[in-house]
C-alpha positions in Angstrom: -5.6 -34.5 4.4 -4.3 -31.1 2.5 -1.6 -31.9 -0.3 1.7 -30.5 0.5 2.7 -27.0 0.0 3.6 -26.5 -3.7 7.7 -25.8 -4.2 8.6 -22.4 -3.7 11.0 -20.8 -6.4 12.3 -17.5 -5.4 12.3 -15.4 -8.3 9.2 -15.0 -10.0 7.7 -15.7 -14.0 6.7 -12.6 -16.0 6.2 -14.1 -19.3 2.6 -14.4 -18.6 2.5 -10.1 -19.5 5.3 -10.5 -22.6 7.7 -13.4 -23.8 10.7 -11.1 -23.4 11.2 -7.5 -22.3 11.3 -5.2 -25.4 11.0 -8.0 -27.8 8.5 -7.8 -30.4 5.4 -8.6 -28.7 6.7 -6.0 -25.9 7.0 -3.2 -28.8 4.1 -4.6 -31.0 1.6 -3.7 -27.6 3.4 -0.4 -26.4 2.9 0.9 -30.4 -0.8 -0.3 -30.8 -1.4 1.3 -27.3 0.1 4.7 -28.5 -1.4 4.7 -31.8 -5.3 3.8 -30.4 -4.8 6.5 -27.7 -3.9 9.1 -30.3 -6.8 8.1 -32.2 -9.2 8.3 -29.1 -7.6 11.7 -28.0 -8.4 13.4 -31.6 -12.1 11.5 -31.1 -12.8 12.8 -27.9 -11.4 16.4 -29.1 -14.5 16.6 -31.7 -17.2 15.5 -30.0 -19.4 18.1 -28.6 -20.4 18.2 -24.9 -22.5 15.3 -23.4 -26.2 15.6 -24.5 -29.0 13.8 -25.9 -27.9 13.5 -29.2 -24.2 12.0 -28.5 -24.5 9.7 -25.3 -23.5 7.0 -27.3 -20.5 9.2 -28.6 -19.3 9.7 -25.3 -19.9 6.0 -23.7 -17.4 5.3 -26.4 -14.9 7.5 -25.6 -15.3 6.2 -21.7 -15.0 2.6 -22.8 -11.8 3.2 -25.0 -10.5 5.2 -21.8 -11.9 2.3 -19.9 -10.1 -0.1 -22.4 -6.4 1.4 -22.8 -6.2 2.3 -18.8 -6.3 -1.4 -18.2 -3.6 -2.1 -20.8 -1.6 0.8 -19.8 -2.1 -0.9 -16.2 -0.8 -4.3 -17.2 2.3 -2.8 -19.2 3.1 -0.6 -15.8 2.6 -3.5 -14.0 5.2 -5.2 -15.7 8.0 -2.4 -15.5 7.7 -2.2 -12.1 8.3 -5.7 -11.4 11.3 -5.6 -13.4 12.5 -2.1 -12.0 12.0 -3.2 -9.0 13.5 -6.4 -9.0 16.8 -4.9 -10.6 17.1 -1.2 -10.2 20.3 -0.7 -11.5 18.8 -1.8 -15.2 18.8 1.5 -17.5 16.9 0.1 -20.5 14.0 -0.9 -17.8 14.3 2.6 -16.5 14.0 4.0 -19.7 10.9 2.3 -20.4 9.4 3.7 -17.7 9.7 7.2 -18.7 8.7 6.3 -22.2 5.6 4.9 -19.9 5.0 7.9 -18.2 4.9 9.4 -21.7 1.9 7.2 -22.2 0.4 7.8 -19.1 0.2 11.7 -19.9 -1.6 10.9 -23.2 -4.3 8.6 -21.5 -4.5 11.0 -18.6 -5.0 13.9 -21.5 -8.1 11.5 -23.0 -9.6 11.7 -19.5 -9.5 15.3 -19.3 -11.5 15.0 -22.6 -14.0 12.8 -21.2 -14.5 15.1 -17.8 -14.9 17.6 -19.8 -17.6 16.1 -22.2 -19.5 14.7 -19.0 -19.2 17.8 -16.8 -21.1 19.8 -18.8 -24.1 17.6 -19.4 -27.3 18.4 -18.0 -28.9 16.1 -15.1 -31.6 14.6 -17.6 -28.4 14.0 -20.1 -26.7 12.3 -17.7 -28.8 10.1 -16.2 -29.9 8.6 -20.0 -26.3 8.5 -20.6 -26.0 6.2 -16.8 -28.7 4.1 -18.4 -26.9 3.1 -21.4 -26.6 -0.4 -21.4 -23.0 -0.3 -22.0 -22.1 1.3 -19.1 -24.1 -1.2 -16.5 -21.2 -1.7 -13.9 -19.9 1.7 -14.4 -21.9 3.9 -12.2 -19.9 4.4 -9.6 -16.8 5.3 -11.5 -18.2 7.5 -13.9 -20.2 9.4 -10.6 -16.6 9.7 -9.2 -15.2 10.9 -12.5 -18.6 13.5 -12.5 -17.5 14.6 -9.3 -13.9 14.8 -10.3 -14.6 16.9 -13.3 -15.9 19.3 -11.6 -12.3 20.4 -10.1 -10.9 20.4 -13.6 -8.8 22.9 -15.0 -9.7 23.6 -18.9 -9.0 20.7 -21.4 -5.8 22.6 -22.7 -4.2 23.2 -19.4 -5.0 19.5 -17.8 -3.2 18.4 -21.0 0.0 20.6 -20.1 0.0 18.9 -16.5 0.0 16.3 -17.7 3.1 17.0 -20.3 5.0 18.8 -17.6 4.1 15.8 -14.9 6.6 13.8 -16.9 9.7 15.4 -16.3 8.8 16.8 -13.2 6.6 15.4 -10.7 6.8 11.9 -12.0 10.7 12.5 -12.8 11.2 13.2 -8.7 9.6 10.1 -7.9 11.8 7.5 -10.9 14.8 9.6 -9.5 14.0 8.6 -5.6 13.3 5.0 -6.9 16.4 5.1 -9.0 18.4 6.1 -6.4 17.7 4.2 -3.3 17.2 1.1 -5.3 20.9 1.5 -6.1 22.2 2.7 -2.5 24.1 0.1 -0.3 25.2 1.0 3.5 28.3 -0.5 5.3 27.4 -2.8 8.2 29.1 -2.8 11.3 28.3 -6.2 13.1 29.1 -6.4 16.3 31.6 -9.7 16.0 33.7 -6.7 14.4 33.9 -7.8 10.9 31.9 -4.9 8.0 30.0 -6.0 5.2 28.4 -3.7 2.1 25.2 -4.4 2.3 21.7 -3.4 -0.1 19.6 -0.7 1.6 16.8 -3.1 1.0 18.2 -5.3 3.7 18.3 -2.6 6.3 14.0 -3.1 7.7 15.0 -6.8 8.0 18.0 -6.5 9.6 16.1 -3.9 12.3 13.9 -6.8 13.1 16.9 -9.0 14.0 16.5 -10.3 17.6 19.9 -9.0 18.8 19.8 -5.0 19.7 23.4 -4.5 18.7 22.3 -5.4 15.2 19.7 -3.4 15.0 21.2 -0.5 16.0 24.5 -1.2 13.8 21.7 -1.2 10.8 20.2 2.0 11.8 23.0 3.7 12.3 24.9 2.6 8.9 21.6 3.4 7.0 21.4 6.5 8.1 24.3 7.3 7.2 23.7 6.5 3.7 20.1 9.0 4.5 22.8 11.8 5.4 24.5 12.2 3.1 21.5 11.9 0.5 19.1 14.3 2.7 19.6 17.4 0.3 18.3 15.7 -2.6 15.5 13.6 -0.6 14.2 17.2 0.6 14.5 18.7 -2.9 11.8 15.8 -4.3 9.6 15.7 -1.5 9.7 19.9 -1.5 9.1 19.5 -5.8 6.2 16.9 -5.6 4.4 18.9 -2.8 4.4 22.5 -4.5 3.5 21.0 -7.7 0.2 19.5 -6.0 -0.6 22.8 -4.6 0.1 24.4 -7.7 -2.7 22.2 -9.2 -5.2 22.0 -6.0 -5.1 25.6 -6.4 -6.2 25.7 -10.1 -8.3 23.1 -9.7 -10.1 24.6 -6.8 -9.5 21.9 -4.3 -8.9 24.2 -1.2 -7.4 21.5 0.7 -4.8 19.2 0.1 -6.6 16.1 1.3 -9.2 16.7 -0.9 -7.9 14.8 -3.9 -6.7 11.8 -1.6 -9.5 11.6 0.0 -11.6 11.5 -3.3 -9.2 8.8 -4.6 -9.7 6.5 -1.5 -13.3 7.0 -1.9 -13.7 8.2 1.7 -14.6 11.2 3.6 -13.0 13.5 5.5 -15.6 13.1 8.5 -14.9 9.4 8.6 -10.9 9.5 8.5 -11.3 12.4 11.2 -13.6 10.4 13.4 -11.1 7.7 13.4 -7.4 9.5 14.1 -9.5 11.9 16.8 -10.5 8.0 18.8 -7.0 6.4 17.6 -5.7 9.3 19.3 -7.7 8.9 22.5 -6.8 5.2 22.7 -3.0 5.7 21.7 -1.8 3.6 25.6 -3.5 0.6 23.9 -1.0 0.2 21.1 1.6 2.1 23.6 1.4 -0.6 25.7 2.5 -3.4 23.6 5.2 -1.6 23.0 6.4 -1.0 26.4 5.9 -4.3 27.0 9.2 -4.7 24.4 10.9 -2.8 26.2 10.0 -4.6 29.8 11.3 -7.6 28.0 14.6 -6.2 26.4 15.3 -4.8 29.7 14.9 -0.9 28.6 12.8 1.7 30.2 11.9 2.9 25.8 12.5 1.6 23.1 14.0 3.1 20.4 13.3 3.5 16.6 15.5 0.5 15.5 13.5 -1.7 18.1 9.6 -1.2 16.8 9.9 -4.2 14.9 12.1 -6.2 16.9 10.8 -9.5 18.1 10.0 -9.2 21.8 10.8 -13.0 22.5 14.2 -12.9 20.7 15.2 -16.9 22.1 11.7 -17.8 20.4 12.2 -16.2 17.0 13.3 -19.1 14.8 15.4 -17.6 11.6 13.4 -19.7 8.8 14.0 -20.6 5.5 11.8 -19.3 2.7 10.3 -23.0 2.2 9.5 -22.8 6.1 8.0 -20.0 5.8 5.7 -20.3 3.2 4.8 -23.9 5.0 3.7 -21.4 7.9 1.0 -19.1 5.7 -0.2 -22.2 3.6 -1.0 -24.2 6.6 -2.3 -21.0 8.4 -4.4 -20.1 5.3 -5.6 -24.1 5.7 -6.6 -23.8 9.0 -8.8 -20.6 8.8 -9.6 -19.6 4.8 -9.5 -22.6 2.3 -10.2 -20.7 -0.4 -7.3 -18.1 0.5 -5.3 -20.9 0.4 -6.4 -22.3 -2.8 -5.3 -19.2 -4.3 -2.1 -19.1 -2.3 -0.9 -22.9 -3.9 -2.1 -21.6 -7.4 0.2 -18.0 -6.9 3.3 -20.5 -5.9 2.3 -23.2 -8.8 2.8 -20.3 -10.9 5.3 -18.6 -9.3 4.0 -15.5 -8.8 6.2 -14.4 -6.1 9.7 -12.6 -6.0 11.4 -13.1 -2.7 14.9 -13.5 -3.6 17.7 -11.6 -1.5 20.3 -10.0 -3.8 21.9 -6.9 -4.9 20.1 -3.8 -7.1 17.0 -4.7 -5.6 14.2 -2.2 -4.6 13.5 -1.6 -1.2 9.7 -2.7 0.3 7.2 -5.0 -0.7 3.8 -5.2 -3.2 1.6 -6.6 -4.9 0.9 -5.6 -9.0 -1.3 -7.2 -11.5 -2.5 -6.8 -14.6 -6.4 -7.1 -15.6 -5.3 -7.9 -18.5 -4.2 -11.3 -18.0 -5.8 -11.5 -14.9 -2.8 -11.8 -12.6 -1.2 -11.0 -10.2 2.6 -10.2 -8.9 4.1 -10.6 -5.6 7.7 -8.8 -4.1 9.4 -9.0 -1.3 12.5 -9.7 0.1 12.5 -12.3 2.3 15.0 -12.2 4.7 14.1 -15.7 7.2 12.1 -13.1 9.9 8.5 -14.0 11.0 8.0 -10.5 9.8 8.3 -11.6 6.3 6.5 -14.7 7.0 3.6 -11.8 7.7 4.7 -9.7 4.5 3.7 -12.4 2.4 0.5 -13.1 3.8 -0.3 -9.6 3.4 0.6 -9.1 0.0 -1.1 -12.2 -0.8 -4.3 -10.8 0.7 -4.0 -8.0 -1.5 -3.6 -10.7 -4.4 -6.5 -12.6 -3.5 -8.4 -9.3 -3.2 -7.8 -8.4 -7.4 -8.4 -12.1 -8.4 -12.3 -12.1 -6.8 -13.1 -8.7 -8.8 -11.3 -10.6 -12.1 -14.8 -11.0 -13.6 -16.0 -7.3 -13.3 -14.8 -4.8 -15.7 -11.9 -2.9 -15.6 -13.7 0.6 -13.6 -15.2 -2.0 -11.0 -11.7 -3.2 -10.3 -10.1 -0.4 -9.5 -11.2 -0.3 -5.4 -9.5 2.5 -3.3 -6.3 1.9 -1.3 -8.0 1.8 1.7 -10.3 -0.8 1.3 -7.5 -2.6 -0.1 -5.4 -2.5 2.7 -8.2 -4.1 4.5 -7.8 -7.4 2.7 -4.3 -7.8 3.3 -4.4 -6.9 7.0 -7.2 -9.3 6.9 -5.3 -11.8 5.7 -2.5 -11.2 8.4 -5.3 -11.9 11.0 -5.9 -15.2 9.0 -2.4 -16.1 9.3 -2.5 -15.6 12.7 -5.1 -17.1 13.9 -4.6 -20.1 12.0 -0.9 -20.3 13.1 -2.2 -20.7 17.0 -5.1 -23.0 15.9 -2.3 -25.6 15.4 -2.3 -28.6 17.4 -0.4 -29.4 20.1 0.9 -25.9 20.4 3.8 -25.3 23.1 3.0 -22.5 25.5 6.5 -20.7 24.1 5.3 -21.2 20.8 2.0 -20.2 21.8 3.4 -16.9 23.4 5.3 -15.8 20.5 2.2 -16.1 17.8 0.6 -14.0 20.4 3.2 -11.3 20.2 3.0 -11.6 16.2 -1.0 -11.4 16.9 -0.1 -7.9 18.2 2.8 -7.0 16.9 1.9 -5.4 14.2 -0.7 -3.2 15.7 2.0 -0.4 17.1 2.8 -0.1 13.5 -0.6 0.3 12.3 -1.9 2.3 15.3 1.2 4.3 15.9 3.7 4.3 13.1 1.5 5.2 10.3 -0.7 8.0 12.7 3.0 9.3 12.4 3.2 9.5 8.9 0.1 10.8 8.6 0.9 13.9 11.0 3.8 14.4 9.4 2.9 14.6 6.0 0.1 17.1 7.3 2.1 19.4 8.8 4.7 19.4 5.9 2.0 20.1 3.8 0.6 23.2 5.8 3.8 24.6 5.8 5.0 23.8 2.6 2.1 26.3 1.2 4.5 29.1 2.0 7.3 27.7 0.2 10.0 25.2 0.5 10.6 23.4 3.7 14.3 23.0 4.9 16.2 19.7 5.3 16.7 20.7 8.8 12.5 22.1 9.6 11.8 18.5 7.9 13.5 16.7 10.2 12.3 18.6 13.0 8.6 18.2 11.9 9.4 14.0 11.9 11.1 13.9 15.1 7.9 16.1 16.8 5.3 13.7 14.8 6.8 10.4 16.3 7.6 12.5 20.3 3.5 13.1 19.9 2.5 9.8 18.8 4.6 7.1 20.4 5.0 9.2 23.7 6.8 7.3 26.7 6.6 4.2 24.4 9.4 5.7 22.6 12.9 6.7 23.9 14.0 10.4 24.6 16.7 10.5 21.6 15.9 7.1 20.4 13.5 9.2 17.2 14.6 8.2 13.7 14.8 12.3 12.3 15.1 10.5 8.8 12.2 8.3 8.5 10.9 10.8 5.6 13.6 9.9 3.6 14.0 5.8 3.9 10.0 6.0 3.2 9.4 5.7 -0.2 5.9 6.1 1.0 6.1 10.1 0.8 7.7 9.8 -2.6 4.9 8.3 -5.2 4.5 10.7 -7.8 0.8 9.3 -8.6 -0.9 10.1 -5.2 0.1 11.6 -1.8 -1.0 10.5 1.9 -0.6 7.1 1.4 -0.3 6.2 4.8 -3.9 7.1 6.2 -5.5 3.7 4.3 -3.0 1.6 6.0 -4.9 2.7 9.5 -8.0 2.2 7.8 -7.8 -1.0 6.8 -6.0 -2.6 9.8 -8.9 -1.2 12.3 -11.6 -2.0 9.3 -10.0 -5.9 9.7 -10.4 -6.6 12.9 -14.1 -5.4 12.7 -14.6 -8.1 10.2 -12.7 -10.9 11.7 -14.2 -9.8 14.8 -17.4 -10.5 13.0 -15.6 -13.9 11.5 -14.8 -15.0 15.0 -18.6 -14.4 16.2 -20.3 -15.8 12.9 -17.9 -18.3 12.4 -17.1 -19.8 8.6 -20.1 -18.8 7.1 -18.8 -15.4 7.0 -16.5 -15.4 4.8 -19.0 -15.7 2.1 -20.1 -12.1 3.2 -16.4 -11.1 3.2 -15.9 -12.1 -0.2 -18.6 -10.4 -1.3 -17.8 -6.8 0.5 -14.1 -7.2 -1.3 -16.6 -7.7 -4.6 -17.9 -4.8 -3.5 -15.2 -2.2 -3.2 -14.9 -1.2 -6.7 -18.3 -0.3 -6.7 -19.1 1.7 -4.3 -17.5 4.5 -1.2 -16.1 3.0 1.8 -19.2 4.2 3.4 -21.1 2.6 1.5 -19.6 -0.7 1.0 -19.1 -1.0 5.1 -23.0 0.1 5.5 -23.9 -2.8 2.9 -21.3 -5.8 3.9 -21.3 -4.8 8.0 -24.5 -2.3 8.5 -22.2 -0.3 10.3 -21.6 3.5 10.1 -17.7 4.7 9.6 -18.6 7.9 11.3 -19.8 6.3 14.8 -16.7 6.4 17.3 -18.1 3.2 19.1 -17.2 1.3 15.8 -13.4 2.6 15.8 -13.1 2.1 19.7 -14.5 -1.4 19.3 -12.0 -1.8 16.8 -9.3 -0.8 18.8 -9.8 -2.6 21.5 -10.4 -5.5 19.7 -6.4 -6.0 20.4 -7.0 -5.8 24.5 -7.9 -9.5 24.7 -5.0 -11.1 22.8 -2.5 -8.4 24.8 -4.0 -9.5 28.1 -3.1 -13.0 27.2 0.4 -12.5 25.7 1.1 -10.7 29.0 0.1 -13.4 30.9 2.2 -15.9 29.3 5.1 -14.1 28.9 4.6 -13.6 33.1 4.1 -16.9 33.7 7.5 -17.9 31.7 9.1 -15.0 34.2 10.0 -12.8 31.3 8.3 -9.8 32.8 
């Protein structure tokens, strides 16, 4: 018999990165880290371009890189958790812009090293390859090969980086700053108004009476209004300064550099959108389904993530709920739940409702301790129940590749994205492998089964047309409030279709997304597609091969760090990313579990 679930503290421990934040072993790291990447810069800054005589010059220079970007990693790590879990603190947000400080230094040493190993010869560089040093390394320093040759001179990458401080990376602090402080009045329908955090609003959208929903959607946005001008002005600032650097780097299109940094190419991520978007009726149809059961011919934006067996949906308590994913994990993934127990031994996880905090959920870690950080807001849903399984796949994902050096660690998003979906599908699965399972109880882990696909499938195909299209047309110069809203409202009528109701479109879904606001990379919102569909191949797979698999499955998320998404899939799967069969077989890997939630649901006379 398992143990019982570990206790589950709400608030999580960061002492494992420093005792105290800004004590003196906060400020004795931060000064070492400044000092050694000063000395590296001026290193790096003498050394002739890579040749015979100086490989072993220039492996230096990529391990210190190597060296401080992991430390630099675990000290950001640690001021987001803290920024994130209180918003409104102004020494923590101070940090942070000391950190992007930092971050342009290290980011001027790499401009050093591409432009040391751009230059080198092919004989050159593949002695330098061969260094025993660098076994591990391939693949990164091939990507950062690659990546040099779009390089602007040393001087000039070294400004970018100086101005990205107070400008690009300013927008995105200010966005975080800002909605991590904004509260909304509530409306509930009993009569009665309450302030309430903007974190709370997605939670309160899932709630399974309508009237609440739409009272949080409608307060919200509100709150969206009246901030819209100076959403538009940072989403209009980050996207010209990217095109003022794809243009001097010679990147002619602006997926080019987030395609690079997922490690993908375009021909696979078109391949899948163009069959997504011939299969769009079979997530479609799980939502209209909702809306057959909420008595509504649509449904509307504050109802995507509403539970579509409201009398079913038990409000839990965070102990419950964590119950749910550790027995899940049990049933399915022992080792996945092994790490689970550790992660709340530890406590790893903030879930905690209360003021100041930031919107959303991650996971963060730092390879230099080797851990890892969970956040959330848990809010008694089954949709957090899910959260937390997906950001502990994500967790579990960093902790395999623990043992592998810090450039073998650092895996795209979308293959990460894959893991946690994955482990969605675990917590699933696992949940209706209980026994003794009632049929209602059966019927509503079937609709969490699919429930998250229309988000996947549908929602984030939405993001990813509308950040296109704002892209195209912000080329020209800056897009206005009201264009931007036009160009969301258009992306979700296109997407969503008759699943979605005729002035029932959330116009300010760019602005509540802090999705479209990360200063360090732009599109993220094709990966999460990705690495839902690239899941259900490989619990497909699990479900054929059974157990044994997820020794395989280990090994491809060992894997990811080290080579393309191509490449990894080709190795861990033998499949190719670029054959439509493999996305349409992924699709429709969701027919069989909708074919049985619809005949439950009929059988109970709910539709």
């Amino acid at each position: 018999m398992n143990p019982p679930t570990p206790a589950a503290p709400r608030t999580w421990n960061l002492t494992g990165y420093f005792p105290e934040f800004d004590g003196q072993v906060y400020r004795t790291f931060k000064q070492s880290l400044r000092q050694e990447i000063a000395a590296r810069l001026s290193d790096a800054a003498s050394t002739p371009p890579l040749a015979p005589e100086n490989m072993v010059t220039w492996a230096a220079v990529f391990l210190a890189w190597e060296d401080l970007g992991a430390r630099l990693a675990h000290l950001t790590s640690y001021l987001d958790c803290l920024s994130s879990a209180d918003a409104a603190s102004e020494a923590v947000q101070r940090e942070r812009t000391e950190l992007a400080t930092l971050a342009a230094e290290h980011a001027k040493l790499k401009s050093q090293l591409l432009g040391g190993l751009r230059a080198g010869p092919p004989p050159a560089w593949l002695a330098f390859l061969g260094q025993p040093a660098l076994a591990g390394a391939t693949h990164a320093l091939e990507r950062l090969r690659t990546e040099a040759g779009h390089q602007m001179a040393v001087a000039e990458e070294a400004l970018a980086a100086d101005l990205g401080v107070d400008g690009i990376g300013a927008w995105g602090r200010l966005y975080d700053t800002v909605t991590g402080k904004m509260n909304f009045t509530m409306a509930w329908p009993d009569g009665r108004t309450e302030d309430v955090p903007m974190a709370q609003a997605r939670a309160l959208m899932a709630h399974p009476d309508r009237a609440v929903r739409q009272a949080a959607f409608a307060g919200s946005n509100r709150v969206w209004v009246a901030a819209e001008d100076t959403m538009a002005a940072a989403l209009n600032a980050m996207a010209g300064t990217r095109h003022s650097l794809y243009g001097r780097r010679d990147q002619r299109h602006f997926l080019d550099a987030p395609l690079h940094d997922n490690s993908i190419s375009r021909e696979t991520i078109e391949t899948m959108f163009a069959v997504l978007a011939e299969n769009y009726d079979t997530p479609r149809r799980i939502l209209q389904l909702g809306a057959r059961l909420q008595g509504t011919p649509a449904l509307a934006w504050y109802d995507l993530e509403a539970p579509r067996l409201p009398d079913e949906a038990p409000e839990l308590r965070w102990e419950e709920a964590v119950a749910l994913v550790d027995h899940a994990f049990g049933n399915v993934y022992p080792n996945l739940q092994v790490y689970f127990r550790a992660a709340l031994a530890q406590r790893w996880i903030e879930s905690e409702k209360r003021p100041n905090k930031r919107p959303g959920a991650f996971c963060t870690g730092s390879p230099v301790i080797r851990e890892e950080r969970i956040y959330m807001t848990f809010s008694g849903t089954m949709h957090d129940v899910s959260t937390l399984a997906h950001e502990t796949g994500h967790g579990w994902h960093s902790h395999l590749l623990g043992g592998t050096r810090p450039c073998a660690r650092e895996y795209p998003m979308a293959l990460a994205e894959t893991a946690s979906t994955f482990a969605e599908l675990v917590l699933a699965h696992g949940l209706r492998s209980e026994p003794d399972l009632s049929p209602a109880r059966r019927a509503f882990l079937l609709d969490q089964a699919i429930g998250q696909a229309p988000a996947y499938l549908l929602n984030i195909p939405v993001r990813f047309a509308f950040e296109s299209r704002f892209y195209e047309e912000r080329r020209a110069g800056a897009v206005s409030v009201t264009r931007i809203k036009e160009l969301m409202v258009a992306a979700q009528r296109e997407v969503y279709g008759s699943a979605l109701e005729v002035g029932g479109e959330d116009p300010w879904f760019w602005a509540s997304k802090q999705h479209f606001f990360i200063a360090e990379l732009s599109f993220y919102n094709f990966p999460y597609t990705f690495g839902f569909l690239l899941s259900q191949a490989l619990f497909a797979e699990f479900l054929r091969a059974g157990p044994g698999f997820l020794a395989r499955y280990e090994e491809f998320l060992r894997l990811t760090g080290s080579a393309s998404c191509e490449e990894v899939v080709r190795r861990s799967l033998r499949r190719d990313l670029r054959d439509r069969d493999f996305w349409r077989a992924a699709i429709h890997a969701l027919d069989e579990p909708a074919r049985e939630f619809e005949t439950v649901v009929a059988a109970r006379g709910r539709a």
